[in-house]
N, C-alpha and C positions, 0 to 999 in steps of 0.2 A: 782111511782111504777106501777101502771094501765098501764100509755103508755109503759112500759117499759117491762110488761107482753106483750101486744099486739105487741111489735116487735119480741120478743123471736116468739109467737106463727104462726106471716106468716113465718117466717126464719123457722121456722118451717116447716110449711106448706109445703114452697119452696121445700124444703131437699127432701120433702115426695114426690112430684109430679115429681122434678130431679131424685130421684132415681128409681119410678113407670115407666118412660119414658126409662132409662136406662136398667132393666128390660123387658119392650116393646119390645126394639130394640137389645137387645144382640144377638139373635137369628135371626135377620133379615138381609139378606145376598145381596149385591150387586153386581149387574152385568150389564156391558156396553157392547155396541152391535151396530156395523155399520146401517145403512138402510138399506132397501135390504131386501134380501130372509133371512139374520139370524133373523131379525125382525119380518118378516112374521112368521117367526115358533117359536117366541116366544108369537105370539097374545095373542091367550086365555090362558096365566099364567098373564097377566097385572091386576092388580086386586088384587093379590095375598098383604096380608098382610106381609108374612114372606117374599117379596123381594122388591127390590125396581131398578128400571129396567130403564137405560138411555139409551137413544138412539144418537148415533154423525153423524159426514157428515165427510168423509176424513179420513185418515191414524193419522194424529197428536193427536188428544185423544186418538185413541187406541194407540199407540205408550205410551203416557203419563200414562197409566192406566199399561200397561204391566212391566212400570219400576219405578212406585212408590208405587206399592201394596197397593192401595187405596181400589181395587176393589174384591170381591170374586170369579169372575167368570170372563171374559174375552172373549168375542166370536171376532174372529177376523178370516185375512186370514189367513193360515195356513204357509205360506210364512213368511210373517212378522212378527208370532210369532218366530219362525223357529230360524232366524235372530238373533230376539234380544238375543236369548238363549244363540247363537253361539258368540255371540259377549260379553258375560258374563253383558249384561246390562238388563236380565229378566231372573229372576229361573221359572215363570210360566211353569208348565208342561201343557201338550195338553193330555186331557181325552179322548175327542171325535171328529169324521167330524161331522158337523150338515150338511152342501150342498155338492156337487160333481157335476162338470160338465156344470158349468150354462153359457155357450159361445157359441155362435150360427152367422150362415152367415145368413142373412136377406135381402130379396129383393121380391121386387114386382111380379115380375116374377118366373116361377116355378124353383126348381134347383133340377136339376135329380141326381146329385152327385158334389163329387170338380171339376171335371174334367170342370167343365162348368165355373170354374174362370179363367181356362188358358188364359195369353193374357189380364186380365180383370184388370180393376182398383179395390180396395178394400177402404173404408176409416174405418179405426182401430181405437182404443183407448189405451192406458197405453204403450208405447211405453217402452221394453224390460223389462214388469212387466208381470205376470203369461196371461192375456187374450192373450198380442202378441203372447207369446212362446207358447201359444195351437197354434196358428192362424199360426205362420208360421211354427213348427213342422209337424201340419198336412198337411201344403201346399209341406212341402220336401219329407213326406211321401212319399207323391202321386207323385213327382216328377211336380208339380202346377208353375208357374210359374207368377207371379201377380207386379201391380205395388200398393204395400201400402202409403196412406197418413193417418197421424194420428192429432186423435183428443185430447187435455187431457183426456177426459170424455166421458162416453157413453152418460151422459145426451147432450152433446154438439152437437152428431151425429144428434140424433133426429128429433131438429127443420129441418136439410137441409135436411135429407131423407124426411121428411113430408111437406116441402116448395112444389107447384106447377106453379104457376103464377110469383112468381117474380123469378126461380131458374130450374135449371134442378137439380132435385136430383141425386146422388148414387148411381149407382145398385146396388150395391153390400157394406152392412156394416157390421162390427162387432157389436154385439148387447147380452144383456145379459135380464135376466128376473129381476125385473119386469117391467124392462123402457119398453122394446121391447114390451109388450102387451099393454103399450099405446098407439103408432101406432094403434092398430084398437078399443081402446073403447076411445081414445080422438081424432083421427083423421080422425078413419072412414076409414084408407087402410088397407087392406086384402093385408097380407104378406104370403111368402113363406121363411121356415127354414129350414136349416141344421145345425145340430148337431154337433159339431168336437170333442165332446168327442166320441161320434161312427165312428166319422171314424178313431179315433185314439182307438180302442180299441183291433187291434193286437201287437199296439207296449206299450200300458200301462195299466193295470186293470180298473183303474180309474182316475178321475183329482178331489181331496182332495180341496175345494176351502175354505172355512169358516171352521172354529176349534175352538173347545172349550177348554179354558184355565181356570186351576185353580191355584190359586195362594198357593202353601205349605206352609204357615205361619198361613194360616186362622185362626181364634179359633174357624170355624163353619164349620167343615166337615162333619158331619152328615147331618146339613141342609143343604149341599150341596150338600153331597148325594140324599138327598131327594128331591131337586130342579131339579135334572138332570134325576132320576126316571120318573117324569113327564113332563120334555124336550122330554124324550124319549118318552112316551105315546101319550105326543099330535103331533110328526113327524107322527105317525102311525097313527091318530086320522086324523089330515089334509091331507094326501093322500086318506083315505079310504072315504072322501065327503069334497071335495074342495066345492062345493057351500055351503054349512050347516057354515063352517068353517068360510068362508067369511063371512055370514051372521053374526055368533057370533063376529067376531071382529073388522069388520067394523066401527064401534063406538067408538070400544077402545083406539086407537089412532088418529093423526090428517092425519099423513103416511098412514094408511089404508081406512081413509076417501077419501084421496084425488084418490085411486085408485078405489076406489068403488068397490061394492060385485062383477060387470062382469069381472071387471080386474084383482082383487083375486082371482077369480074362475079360471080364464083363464091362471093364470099364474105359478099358483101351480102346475099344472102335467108336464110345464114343466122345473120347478126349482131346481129338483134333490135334493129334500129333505131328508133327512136320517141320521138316530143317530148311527152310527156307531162307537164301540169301538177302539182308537185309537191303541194300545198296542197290541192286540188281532191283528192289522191289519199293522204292522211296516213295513212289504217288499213292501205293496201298495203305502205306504208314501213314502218310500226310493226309492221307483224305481219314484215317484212323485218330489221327491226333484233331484234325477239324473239327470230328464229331465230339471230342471229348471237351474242344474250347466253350462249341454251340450250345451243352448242356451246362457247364461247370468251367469258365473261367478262371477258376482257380488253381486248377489242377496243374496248367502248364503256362498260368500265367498268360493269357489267349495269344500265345508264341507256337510257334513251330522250331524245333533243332535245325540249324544250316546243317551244308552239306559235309562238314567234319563231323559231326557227329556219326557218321554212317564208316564203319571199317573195312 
């Protein structure tokens, strides 16, 4: 009877500590998120008890997270949620942009405008995915005329623009933040940018690059709410002292370690950070997703997402 009492009373126990944990975590809301600039702007919430915060490399998790509603939150391209929508393989709705604009011409040499790649070689990345179709959008603009070779990856670009002894590098790459700021705090070159979201800024508002998705099944909207409250806060908080920012989350992760506080600093003003209400801002998007039908059909199926899709 005694040992019989003691098993009742850990089975017990158990119950008590499964249910206490169960408890813990109701309220505690998940959310996954490429490398990169969405990760940067989610630093200083790491920590946060009420979330719990994964970070991936590539399209294939988010992909997997957008169509198994595992996740409460979703930060992803704004493309490829887009996609899955249209394709009836994700209900996630897109709340917000967290980045805009983060694609840039890079070279050693100064560049006074496009006009100085007439004639020039380019080496690119994501071949008829959203970087191309800025990259060469903006080159038709102008009437530009270039020969492109592409890479899979911006990470890929890198080492050969930054080769000098065994390589003649590139003049001329496509380059996004925050690779491109390794260039001068891991390699020591002092680069020269252009922007192609500014020179494409009479034919588009904006270029919507990363989006926040929420998934409508949750059973935690509130704390959702309240998660993305302070997503918005800290966009405001890390533009207004990029060094201070750096400095708080440098630690936090192993990704912001590796860039260290001068590369966070440096690369924050210009990675077009911003929480911007998606819904509030639909003709931006639409005229955003037009240009991606006009270059590459494929990408969204030459559709546009109705107005459910927008949260």
């Amino acid at each position: 009877m005694k040992k019989l009492l003691m098993i009742l009373a850990a089975m017990l126990l158990l119950v008590g500590c499964n249910s206490t944990r169960e408890i813990d975590n109701r309220n505690t809301i998940k959310v996954i998120s490429p490398n990169g600039i969405p990760l940067v702007a989610l630093g200083d919430l790491m920590g946060d008890e009420k979330v719990e915060i994964e970070n991936v490399s590539g399209p294939e998790l988010l992909i997997s997270a957008l169509t198994t509603k595992n996740h409460d939150i979703v930060i992803a391209p704004l493309q490829l949620g887009a996609k899955l929508y249209l394709s009836k393989a994700s209900s996630y709705q897109v709340k917000a942009i967290l980045s805009f604009g983060n694609t840039y011409i890079v070279s050693r040499e100064k560049i006074n405008s496009l006009a100085d790649l007439d004639g020039q070689e380019i080496m690119a990345y994501g071949k008829n995915t959203t970087p191309d179709i800025i990259l060469r959008s903006a080159l038709s603009a102008k009437q530009i005329e270039t020969n492109i070779t592409y890479q899979n990856s911006v990470d890929l670009i890198i080492p050969q623009f930054a080769c000098s002894d065994s390589c003649v590098p590139p003049k001329y790459i496509l380059s996004a933040e925050p690779v491109m700021t390794k260039l001068k705090t891991k390699f020591g070159i002092d680069i020269y940018t252009l922007d192609l979201q500014e020179v494409l800024k009479d034919q588009i508002e904006a270029i919507p690059q990363a989006a926040i998705f929420v998934n409508p099944d949750s059973q935690n909207q509130k704390e959702i709410s309240d998660f993305l409250d302070k997503l918005k806060t800290n966009t405001e908080v890390l533009n207004q002292d990029p060094k201070g920012y750096a400095e708080r989350i440098v630690d936090k992760h192993s990704y912001f370690t590796d860039l260290g506080v001068e590369g966070l600093e440096l690369s924050i003003p210009r990675s077009n950070i911003k929480y911007v209400d998606a819904k509030q801002n639909q003709k931006m998007i639409e005229d955003y997703f037009n240009l991606l039908n006009q270059y590459n059909e494929n990408l969204l199926g030459n559709k546009i997402p109705d107005l459910d899709f927008y949260k």
